[in-house]
N, C-alpha and C positions, 0 to 999 in steps of 0.2 A: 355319263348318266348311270344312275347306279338302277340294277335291275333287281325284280322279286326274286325271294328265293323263295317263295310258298309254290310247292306243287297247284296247278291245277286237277279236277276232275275231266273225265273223258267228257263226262256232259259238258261241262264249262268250254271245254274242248271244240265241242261239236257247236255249241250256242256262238262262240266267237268265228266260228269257219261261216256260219251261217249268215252272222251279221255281215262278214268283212263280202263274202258272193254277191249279198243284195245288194250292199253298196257298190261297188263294181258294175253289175247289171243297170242301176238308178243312172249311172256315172255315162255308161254307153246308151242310155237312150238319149242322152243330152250331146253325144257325140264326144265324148270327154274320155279318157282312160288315167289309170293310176300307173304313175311313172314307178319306176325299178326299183328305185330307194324307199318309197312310200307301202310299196308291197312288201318288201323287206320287213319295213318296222312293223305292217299287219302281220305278216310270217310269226313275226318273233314274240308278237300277244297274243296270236293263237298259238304258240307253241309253251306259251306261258311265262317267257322271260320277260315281259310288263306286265305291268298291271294295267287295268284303263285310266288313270290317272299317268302313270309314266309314259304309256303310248301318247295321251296329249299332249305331254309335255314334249318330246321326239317330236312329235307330228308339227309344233312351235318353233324347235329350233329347225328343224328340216326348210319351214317356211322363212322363218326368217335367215338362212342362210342365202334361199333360194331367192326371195324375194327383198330382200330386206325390211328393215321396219315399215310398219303399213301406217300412215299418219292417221289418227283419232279424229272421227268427225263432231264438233261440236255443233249447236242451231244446226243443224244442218248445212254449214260451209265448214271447211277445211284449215 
């Protein structure tokens, strides 16, 4: 996966550290935690080698490594 080469700002910086905490925080009151590999790839868009488009995309294959294709619900059956 090809990564940003645009620097970020220290704000941009500080707004992604921000967001990635709350969700983390959202994640343990539900009893839930972000596994190794998934903080990783937060690590590395707060440290600005994604973009938020290229972190989706990671955060996609990561799932679908993990979990394989998720089938499409249509009417509501499977």
């Amino acid at each position: 996966m090809a990564t940003t080469s645009t620097p970020i700002t220290e704000q941009e910086r500080t707004k992604r550290q921000e967001a990635f905490l709350e969700a983390v925080a959202h994640l343990r009151i539900e009893d839930l935690h972000v596994g190794e590999e998934l903080e990783c790839l937060f690590r590395r868009h707060i440290e600005g080698e994604f973009s938020d488009e290229e972190l989706r995309g990671a955060i996609d294959e990561l799932n679908e490594r993990l979990f394989g294709p998720l089938p499409l619900l249509r009417n509501g059956r499977s």
